[in-house]
N, C-alpha and C positions, 0 to 999 in steps of 0.2 A: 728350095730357095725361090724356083718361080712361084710356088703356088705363093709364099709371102707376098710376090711382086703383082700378083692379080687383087690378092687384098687391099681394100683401100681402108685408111683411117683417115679422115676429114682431108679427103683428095688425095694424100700423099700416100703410096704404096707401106706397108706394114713395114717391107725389109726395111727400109727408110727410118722409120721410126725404130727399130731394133737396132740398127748401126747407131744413132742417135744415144740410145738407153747404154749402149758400149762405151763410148766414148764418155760419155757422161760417169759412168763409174767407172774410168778407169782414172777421167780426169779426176775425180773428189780422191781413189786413193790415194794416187801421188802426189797431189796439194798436202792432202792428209797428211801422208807419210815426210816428206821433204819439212812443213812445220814442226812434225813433230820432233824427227831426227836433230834439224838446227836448233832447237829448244832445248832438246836433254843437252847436246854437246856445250852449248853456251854455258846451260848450267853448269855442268862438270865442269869444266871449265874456270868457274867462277867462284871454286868452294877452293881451287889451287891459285888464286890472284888476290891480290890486294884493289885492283883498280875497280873501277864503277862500271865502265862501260858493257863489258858479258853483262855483269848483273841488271842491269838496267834492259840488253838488248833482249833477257832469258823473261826477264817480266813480263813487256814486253807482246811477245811473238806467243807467252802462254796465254794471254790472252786471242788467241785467233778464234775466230768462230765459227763452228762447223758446219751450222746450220748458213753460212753465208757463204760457206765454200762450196755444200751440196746446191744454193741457188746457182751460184757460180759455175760449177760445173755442167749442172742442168743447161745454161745458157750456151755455152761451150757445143755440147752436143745440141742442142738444137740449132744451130751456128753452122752446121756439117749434113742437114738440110737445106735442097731445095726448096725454099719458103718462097714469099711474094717479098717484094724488094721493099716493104711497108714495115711488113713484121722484122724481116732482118737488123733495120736500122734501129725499132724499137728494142729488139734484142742486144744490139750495140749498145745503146744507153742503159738499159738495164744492165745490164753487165758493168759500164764505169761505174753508177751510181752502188753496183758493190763492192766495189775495187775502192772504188774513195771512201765508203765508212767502214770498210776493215780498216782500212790507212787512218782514218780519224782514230778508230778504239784503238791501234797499236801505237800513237802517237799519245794519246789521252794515257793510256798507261804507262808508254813509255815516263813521259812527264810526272806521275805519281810517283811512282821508282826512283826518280834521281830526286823527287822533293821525299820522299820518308827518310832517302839516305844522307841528304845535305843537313838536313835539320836534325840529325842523332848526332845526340852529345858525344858518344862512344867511339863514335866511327871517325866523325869529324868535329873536334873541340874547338877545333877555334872559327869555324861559324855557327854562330849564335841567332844571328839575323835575319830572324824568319822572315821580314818584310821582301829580303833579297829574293828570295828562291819566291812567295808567295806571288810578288809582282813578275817577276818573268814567267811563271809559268804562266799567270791569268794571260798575258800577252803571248807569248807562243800557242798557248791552247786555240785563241781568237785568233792570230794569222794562218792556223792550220785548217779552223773552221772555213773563214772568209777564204782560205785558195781553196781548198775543198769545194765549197758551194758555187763558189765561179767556175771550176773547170767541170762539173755538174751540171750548171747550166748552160754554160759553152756549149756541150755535149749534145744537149736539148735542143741546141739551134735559137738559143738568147741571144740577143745583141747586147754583149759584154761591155762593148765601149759606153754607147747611151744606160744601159745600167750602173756602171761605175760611177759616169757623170752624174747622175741622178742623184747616187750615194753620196757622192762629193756636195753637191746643194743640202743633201738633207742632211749631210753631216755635220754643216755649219749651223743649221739652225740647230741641230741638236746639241753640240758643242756651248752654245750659246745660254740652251736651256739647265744645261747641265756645270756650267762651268766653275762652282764651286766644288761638285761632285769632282770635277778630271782637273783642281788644283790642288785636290787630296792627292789624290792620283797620282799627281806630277811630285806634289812633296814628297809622298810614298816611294819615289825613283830616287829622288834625292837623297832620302835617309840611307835607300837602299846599295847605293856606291858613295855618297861620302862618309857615312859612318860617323855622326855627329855623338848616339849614343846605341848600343845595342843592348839585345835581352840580357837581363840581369843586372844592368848597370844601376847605380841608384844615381840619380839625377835630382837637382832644382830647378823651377821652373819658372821667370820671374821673381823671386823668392817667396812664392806664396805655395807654388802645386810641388812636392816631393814623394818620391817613392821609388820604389825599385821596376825600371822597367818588368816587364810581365807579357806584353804582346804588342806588334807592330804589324799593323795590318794594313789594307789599301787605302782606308777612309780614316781611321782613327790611330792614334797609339793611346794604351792602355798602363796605370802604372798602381800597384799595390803598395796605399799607405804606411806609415809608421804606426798609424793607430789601427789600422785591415783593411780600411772600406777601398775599394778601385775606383780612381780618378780616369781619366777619360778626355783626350783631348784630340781634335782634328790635326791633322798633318800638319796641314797649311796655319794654322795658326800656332802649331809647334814650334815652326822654322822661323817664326814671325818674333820669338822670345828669345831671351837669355835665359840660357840652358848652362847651367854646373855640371860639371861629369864628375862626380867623387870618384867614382870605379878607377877611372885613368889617375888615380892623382898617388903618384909615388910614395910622397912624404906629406908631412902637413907639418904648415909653419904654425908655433903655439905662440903668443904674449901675452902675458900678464903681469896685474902690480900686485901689490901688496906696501902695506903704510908700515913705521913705527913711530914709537915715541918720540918728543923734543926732547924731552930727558936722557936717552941713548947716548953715552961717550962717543967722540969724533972717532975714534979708533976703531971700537965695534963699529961704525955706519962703516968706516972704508972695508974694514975686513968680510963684511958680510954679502956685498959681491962675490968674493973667490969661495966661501963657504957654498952657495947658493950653486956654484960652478961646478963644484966638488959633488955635489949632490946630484945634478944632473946627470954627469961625467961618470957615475955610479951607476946608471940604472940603462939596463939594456936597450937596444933602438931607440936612443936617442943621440944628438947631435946640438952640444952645445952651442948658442952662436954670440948673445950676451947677457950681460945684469949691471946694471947701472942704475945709484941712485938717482932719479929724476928732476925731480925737483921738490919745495919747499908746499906741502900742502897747506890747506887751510887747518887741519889739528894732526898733520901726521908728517913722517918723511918718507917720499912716496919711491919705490923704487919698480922699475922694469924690468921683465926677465922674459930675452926670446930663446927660443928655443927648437928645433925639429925633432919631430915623430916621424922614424923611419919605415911609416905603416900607414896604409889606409884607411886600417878598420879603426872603428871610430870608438868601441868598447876598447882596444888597447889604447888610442891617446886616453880615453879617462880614465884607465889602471894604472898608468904613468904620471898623468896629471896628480890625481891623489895620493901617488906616492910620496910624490915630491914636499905635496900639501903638507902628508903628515911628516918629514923629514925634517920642512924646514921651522915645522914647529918644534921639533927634538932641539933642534942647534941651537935655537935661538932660546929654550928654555935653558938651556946646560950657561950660556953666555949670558943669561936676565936678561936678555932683550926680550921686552914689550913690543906688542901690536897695538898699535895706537886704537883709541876708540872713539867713536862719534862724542865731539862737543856739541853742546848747547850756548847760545848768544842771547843771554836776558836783557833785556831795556830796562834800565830803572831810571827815569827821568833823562836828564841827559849823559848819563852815566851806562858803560857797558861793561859788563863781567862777565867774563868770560870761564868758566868752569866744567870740569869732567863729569861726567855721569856719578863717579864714585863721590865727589866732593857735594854734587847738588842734594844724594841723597842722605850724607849727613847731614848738611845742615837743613834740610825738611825734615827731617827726623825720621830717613827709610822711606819717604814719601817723593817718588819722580817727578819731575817739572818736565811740562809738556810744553 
């Protein structure tokens, strides 16, 4: 042991440096080992729980990096040297500056971890809204950056405060140059806790842009036509429209008419309300509400029928709808009610006659008047 202590390696005695190279391996195995240990057990752990949190903390901490932990430790044992009081302090900083970017990657992973799991349909079905998870992590990632590089610089012997200030000036101008960009941004927040529509919903848009949401992202949302092609619109001008949610819509309220003849007995018109009722009243998810005839048309007698579809999907109201179509053409055949049909108004001098399609083309002889 003296003869080590007469050796010199760059002034400092050898033992020095041997005690140094101990300490340094002993510090990396048990960093080593205490990572690894708390890792498997999170895991196990995590395969008997339902909750996020192990699973998230086991991702996590497997990403540690060894090669940062052997710098790490190197630091450590050289640290257990008598050095110059120069080098010490830069061994200080080196040493946070690897302390905060393992703390960034187990942060940066942790954050992946809880976004692969909030966004699986399986695990959790009722958030859909990738915007949600997308925007807070970009923001968590950025304030773990931004403390990180400050308390890095801190470390360096920065003056934090006039820096800060600095940031805050150039923040504005940048805000400034950007502030369409960070009104996405902000609408992106907005979608993402008030929930106006999320993925999957089919939506209108002004009534011109429709499609099935498909992706909500920081700058734009994304929506897949009825015809394929993807529309594509900024946040902020999202929030700016009248938006339809079909997705959220319970029931749908239906109206329609339908005409018949002036010829039709008084009897058949009242009765063919409660027929039309009767029909409805027949047919599954549905929810009669009226049928009334309306009023005196120009060549028909016009009636109204509303009705509810206990359904949002839009192929059932029109399985329904046509059902109905052809039912209440059965009833109304069995009773001879007519469907009134478009007349024609000819001028003849001052004279107006008025006649059916069926009447003009006999007397043109099978020949239509236009």
């Amino acid at each position: 042991m003296h003869l080590l202590n007469d050796w010199l390696l760059a002034g400092i005695p050898l033992a020095n440096w041997l005690n140094a190279l101990i300490v340094a391996i002993v510090a990396f195995v048990m960093m080593d080992l205490v990572t690894r240990f708390v890792t498997n057990r999170l895991q196990a752990l995590s395969t008997r729980t339902t909750g996020r949190a192990d699973n998230i903390l086991a991702d996590a901490l497997a990403q540690t990096k060894r090669w940062l932990l052997l710098l790490l430790a190197i630091v450590i044992g050289l640290g257990t040297m008598d050095l110059p009081v120069r080098i010490g302090i830069r061994l200080e900083q080196l040493g946070t500056i690897l302390i905060g970017v393992q703390i960034a990657i187990w942060f940066n992973s942790g954050i992946s971890a809880w976004m692969r799991r909030v966004v699986n349909p399986e695990t959790t079905p009722d958030l859909r809204n990738r915007a949600t998870t997308t925007t807070i992590a970009f923001l968590v990632r950025l304030l773990v950056l931004v403390t990180i590089v400050l308390a890095v610089l801190a470390n360096l012997g920065v003056n934090i405060t006039a820096f800060v200030a600095s940031l805050g000036i150039g923040g504005v101008a940048v805000a400034l140059a950007l502030q369409t960009i960070l009104s996405d941004l902000f609408a992106s927040l907005s979608i993402a806790f008030d929930k106006p529509f999320e993925v999957g919903d089919f939506i209108i848009v002004d009534e011109v842009m429709l499609g099935t949401v498909e992706y909500i992202g920081i700058k734009t949302t994304r929506l897949r036509s009825l015809s394929g092609e993807q529309l594509v619109r900024s946040n902020a001008e999202l929030l700016k429209s009248v938006i339809r949610n079909y997705k959220r819509m319970s029931e749908r309220r239906v109206v329609f008419s339908f005409g018949i003849r002036y010829e039709t007995p008084v009897d058949d018109v009242g009765a063919l309300g409660s027929v039309v009722r009767d029909i409805i009243n027949g047919i599954d998810n549905t929810r009669f509400d009226r049928a009334h005839f309306q009023k005196f048309g120009a060549s028909s007698l016009d009636f109204e029928v509303v009705y509810y579809v206990l359904s949002s999907d839009f192929n059932v109201y029109m399985d329904i709808q046509q059902r109905i179509n052809l039912e209440l053409m059965r009833a109304c055949a069995e009773r001879d009610i007519h469907f009134a049909r478009p007349t024609t108004i000819m001028h003849m001098g001052s004279e107006i006659q008025v006649a059916t399609q069926e009447k003009q083309e006999q007397a043109a002889g099978g020949m239509r008047l236009v």
